[in-house]
Backbone atoms as SQL, in Angstrom:
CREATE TABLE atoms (id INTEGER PRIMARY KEY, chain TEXT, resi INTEGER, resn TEXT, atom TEXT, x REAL, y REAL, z REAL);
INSERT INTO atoms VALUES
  (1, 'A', 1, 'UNK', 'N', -0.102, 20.165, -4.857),
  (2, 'A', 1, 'UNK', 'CA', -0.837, 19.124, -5.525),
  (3, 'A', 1, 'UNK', 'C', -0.964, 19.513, -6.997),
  (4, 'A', 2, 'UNK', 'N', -0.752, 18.536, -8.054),
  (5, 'A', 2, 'UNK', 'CA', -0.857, 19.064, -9.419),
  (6, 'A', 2, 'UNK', 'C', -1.655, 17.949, -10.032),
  (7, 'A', 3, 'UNK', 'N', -2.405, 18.302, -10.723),
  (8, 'A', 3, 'UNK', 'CA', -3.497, 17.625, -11.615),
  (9, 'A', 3, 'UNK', 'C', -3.187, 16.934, -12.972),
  (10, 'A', 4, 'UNK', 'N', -3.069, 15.648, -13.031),
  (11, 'A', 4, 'UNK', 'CA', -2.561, 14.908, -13.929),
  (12, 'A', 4, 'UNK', 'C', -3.720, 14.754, -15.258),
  (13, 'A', 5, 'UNK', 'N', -2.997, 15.560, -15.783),
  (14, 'A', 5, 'UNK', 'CA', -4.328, 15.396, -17.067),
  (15, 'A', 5, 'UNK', 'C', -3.887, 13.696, -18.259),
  (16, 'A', 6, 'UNK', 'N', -4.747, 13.117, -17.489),
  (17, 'A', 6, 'UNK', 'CA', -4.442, 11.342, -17.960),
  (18, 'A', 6, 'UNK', 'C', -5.486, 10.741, -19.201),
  (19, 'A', 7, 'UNK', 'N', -6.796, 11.255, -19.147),
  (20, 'A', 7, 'UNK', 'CA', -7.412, 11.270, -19.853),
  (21, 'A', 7, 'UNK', 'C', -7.417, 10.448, -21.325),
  (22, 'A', 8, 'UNK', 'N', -7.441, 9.454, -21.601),
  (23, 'A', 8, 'UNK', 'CA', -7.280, 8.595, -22.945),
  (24, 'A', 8, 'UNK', 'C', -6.243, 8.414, -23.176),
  (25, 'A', 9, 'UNK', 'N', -5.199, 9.177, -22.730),
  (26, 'A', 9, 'UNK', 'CA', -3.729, 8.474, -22.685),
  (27, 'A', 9, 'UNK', 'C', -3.627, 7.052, -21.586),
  (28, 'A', 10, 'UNK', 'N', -2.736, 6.261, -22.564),
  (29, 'A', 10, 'UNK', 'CA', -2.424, 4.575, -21.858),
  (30, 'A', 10, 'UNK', 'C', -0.642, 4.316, -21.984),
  (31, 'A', 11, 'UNK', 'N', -0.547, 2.725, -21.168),
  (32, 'A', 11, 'UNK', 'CA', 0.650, 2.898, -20.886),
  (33, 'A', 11, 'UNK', 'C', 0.486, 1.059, -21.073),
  (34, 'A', 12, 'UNK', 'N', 1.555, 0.451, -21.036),
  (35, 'A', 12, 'UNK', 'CA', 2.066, -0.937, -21.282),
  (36, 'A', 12, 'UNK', 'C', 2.285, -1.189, -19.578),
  (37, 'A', 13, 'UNK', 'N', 1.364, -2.023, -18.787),
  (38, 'A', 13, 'UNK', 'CA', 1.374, -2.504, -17.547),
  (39, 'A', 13, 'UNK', 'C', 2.251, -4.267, -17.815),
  (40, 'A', 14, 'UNK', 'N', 3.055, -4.098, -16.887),
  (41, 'A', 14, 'UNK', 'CA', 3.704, -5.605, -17.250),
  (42, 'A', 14, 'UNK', 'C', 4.534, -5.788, -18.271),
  (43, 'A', 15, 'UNK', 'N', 4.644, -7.067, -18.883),
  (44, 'A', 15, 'UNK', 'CA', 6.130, -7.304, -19.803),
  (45, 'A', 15, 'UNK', 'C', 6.047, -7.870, -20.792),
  (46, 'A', 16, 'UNK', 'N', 6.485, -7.989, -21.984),
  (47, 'A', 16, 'UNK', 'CA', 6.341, -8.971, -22.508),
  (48, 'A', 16, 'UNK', 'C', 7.847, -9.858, -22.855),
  (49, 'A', 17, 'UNK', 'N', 8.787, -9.633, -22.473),
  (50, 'A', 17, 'UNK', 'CA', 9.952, -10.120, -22.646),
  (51, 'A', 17, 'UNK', 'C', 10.181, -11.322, -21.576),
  (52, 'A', 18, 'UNK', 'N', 10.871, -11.565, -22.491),
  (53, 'A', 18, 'UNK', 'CA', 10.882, -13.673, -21.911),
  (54, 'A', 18, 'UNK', 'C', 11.858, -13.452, -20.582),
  (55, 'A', 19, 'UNK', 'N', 12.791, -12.575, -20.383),
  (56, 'A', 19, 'UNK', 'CA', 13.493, -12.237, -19.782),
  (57, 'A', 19, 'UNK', 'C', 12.863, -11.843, -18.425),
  (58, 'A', 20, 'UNK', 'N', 11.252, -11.592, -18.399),
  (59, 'A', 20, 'UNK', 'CA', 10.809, -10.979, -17.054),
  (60, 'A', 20, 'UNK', 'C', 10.006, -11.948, -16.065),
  (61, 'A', 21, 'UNK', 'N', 9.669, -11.760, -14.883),
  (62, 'A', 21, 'UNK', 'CA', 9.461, -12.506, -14.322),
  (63, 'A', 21, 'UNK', 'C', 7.755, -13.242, -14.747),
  (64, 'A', 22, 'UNK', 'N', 7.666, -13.964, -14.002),
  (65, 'A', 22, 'UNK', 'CA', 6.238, -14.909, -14.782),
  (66, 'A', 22, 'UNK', 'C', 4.587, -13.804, -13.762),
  (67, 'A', 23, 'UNK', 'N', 5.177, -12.927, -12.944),
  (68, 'A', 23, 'UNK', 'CA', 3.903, -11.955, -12.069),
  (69, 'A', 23, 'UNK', 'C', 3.997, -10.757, -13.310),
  (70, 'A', 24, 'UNK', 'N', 5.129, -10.790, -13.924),
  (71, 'A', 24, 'UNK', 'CA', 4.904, -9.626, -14.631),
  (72, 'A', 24, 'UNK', 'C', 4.487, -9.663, -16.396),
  (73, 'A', 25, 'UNK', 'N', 4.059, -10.945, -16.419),
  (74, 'A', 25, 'UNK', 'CA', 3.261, -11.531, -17.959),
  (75, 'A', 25, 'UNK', 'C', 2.158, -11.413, -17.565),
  (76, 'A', 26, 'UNK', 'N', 1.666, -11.031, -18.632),
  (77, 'A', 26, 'UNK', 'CA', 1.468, -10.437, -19.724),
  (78, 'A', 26, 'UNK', 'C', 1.640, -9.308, -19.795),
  (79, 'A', 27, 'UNK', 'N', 2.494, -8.631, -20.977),
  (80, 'A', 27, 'UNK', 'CA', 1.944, -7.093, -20.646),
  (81, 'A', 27, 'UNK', 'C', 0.736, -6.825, -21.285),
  (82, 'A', 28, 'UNK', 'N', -0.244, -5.563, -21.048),
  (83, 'A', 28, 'UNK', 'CA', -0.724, -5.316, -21.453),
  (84, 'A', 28, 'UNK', 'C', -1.293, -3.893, -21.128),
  (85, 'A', 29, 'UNK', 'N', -2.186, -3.431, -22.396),
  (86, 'A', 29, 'UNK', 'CA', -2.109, -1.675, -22.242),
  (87, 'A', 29, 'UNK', 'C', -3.295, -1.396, -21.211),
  (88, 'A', 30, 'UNK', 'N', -2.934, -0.501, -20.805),
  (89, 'A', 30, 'UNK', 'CA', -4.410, 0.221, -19.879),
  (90, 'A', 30, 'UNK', 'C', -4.384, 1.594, -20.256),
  (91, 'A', 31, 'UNK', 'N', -5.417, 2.202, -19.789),
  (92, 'A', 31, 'UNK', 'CA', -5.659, 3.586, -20.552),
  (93, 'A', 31, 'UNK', 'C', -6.798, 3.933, -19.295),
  (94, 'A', 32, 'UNK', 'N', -6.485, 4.908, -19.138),
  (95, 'A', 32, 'UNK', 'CA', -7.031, 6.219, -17.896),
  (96, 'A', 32, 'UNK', 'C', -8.214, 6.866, -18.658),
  (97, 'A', 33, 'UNK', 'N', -9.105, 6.620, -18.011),
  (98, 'A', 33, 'UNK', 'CA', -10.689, 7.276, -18.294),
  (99, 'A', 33, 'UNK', 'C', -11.073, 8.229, -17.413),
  (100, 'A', 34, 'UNK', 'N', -9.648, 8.914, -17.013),
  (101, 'A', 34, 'UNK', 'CA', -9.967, 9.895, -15.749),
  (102, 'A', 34, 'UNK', 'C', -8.877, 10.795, -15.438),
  (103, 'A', 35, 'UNK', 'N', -9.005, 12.312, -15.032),
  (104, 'A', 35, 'UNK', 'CA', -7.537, 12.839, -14.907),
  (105, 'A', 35, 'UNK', 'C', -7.545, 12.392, -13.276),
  (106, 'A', 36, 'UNK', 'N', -6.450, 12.338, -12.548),
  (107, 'A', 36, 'UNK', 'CA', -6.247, 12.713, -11.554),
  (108, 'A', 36, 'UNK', 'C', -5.409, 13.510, -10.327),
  (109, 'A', 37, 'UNK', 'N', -5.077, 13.436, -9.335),
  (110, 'A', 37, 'UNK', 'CA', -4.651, 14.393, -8.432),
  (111, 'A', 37, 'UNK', 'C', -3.499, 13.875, -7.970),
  (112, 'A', 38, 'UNK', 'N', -2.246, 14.608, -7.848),
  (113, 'A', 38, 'UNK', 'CA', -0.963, 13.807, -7.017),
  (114, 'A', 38, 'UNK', 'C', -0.198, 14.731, -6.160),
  (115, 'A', 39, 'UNK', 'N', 0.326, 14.481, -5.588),
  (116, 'A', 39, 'UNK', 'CA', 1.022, 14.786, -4.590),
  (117, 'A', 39, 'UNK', 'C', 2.141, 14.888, -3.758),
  (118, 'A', 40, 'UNK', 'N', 3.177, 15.283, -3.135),
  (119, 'A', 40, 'UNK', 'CA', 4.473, 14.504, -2.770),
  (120, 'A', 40, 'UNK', 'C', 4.748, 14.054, -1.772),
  (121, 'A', 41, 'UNK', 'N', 3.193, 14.995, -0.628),
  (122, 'A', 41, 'UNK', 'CA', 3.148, 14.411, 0.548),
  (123, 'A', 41, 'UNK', 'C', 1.559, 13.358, 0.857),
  (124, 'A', 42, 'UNK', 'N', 1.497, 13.158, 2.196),
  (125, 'A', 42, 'UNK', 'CA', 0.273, 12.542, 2.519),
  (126, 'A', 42, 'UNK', 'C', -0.898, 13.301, 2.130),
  (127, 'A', 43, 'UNK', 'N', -2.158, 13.205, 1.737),
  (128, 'A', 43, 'UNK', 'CA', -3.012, 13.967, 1.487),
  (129, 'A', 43, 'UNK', 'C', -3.714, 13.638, 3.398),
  (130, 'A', 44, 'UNK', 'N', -4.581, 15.137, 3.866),
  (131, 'A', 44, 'UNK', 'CA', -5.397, 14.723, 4.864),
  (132, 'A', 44, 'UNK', 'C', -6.712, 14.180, 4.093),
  (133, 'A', 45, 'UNK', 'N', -7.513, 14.277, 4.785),
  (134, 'A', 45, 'UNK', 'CA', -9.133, 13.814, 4.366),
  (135, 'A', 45, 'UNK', 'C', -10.204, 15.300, 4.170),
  (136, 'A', 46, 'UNK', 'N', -9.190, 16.285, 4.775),
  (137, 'A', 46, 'UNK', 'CA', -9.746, 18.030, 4.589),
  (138, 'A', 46, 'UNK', 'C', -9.573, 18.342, 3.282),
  (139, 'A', 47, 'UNK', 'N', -7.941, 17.749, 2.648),
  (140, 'A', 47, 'UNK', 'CA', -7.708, 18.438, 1.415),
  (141, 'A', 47, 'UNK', 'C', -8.646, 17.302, 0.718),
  (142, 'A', 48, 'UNK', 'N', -8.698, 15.899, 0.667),
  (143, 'A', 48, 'UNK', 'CA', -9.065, 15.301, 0.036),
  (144, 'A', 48, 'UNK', 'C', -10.444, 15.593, -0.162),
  (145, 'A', 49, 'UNK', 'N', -11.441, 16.586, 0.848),
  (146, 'A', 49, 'UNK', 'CA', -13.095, 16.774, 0.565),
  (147, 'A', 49, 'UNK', 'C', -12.959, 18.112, -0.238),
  (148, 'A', 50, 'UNK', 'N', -11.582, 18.764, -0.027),
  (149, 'A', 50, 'UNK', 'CA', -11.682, 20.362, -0.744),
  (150, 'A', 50, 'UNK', 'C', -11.529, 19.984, -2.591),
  (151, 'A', 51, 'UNK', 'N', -11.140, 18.873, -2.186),
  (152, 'A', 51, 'UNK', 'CA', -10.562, 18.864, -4.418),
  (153, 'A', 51, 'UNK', 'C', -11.706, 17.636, -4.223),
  (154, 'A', 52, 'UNK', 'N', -12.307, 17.098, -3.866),
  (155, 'A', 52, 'UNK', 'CA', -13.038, 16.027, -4.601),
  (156, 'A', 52, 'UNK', 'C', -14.681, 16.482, -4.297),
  (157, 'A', 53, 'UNK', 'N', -14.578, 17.581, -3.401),
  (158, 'A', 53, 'UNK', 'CA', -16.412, 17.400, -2.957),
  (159, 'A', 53, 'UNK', 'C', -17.060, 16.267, -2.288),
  (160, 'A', 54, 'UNK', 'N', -16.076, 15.671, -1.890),
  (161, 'A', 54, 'UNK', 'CA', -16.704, 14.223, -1.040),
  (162, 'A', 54, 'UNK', 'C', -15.979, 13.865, -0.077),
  (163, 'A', 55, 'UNK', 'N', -16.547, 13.187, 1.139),
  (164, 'A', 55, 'UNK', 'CA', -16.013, 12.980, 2.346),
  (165, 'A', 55, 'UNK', 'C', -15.579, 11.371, 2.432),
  (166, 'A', 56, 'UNK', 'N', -14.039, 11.248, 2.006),
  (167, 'A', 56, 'UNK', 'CA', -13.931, 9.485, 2.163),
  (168, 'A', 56, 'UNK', 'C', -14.183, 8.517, 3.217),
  (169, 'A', 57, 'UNK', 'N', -14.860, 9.416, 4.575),
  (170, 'A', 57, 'UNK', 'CA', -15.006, 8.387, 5.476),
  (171, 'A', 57, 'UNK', 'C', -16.088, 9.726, 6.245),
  (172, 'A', 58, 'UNK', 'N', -17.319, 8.908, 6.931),
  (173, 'A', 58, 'UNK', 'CA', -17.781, 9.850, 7.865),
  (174, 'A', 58, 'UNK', 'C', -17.305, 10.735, 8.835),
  (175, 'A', 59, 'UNK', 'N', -17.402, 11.911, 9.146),
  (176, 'A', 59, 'UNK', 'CA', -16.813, 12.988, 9.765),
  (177, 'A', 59, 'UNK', 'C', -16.451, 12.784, 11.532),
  (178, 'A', 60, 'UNK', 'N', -16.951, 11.927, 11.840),
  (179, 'A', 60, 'UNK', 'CA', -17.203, 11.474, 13.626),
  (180, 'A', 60, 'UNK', 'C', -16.287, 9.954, 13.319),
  (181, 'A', 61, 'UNK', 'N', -16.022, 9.861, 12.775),
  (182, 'A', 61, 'UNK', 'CA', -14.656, 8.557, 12.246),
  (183, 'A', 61, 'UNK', 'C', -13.209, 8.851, 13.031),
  (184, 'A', 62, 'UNK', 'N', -12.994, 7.935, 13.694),
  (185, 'A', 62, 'UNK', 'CA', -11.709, 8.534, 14.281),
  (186, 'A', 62, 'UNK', 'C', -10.285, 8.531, 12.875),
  (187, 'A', 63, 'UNK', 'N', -10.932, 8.450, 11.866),
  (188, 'A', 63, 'UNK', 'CA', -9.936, 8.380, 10.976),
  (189, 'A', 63, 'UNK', 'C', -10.561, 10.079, 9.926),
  (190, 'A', 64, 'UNK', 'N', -10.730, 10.888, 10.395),
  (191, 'A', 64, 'UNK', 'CA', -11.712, 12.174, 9.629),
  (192, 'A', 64, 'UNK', 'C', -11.303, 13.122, 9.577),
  (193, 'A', 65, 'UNK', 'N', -11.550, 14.104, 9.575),
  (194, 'A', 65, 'UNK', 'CA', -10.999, 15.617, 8.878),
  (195, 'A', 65, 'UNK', 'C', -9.195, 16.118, 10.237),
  (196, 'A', 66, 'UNK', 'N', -8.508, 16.069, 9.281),
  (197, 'A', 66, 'UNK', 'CA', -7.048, 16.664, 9.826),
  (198, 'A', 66, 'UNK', 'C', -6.226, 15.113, 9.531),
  (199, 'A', 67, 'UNK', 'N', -6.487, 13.921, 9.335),
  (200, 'A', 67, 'UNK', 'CA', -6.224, 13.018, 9.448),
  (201, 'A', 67, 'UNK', 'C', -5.622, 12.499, 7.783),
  (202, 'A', 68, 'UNK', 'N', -4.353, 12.137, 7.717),
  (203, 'A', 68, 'UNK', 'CA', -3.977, 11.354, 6.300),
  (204, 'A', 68, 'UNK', 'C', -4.837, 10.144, 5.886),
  (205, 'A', 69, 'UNK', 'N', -5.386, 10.630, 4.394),
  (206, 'A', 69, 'UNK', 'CA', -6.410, 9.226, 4.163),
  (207, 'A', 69, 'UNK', 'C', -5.093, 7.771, 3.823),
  (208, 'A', 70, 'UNK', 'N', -6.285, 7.092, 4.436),
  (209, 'A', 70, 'UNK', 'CA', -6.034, 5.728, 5.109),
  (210, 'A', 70, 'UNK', 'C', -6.678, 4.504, 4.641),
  (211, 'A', 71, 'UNK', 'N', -6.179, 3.689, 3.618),
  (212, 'A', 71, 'UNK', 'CA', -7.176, 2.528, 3.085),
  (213, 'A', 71, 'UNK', 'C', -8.369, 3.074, 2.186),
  (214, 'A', 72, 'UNK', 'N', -8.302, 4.253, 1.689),
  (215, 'A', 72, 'UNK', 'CA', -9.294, 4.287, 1.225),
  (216, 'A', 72, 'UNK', 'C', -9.276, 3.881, -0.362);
């Protein structure tokens, strides 16, 4: 897992060329007010409470610790 330092850096979401489709107008910029975490495989919900300090779903959840997070 490696830590994306995103932080006030932004990026052009969408298009602005006449050439692109009409879901992908407007472009426009967004910018990350946050670093975050990535990965190449599934994260479980164990690693996900070890790097975040928080549990994405209650522990007695049949979706809970050993389990790839899911909808969250």
């Amino acid at each position: 897992m490696r830590k994306i330092t995103a932080t006030g850096k932004s990026f052009v979401q969408g298009a602005n060329d006449p050439q692109s489709s009409a879901d992908e107008q407007p472009g426009m910029t967004s910018r990350f007010t946050y670093d975050y975490w990535l990965d190449t495989t599934e994260v479980t919900q164990e690693e996900y409470t070890n790097v975040t300090g928080s549990q994405p779903v209650p522990p007695a959840s049949a979706y809970g610790i050993g389990k790839p997070i899911s909808g969250v």
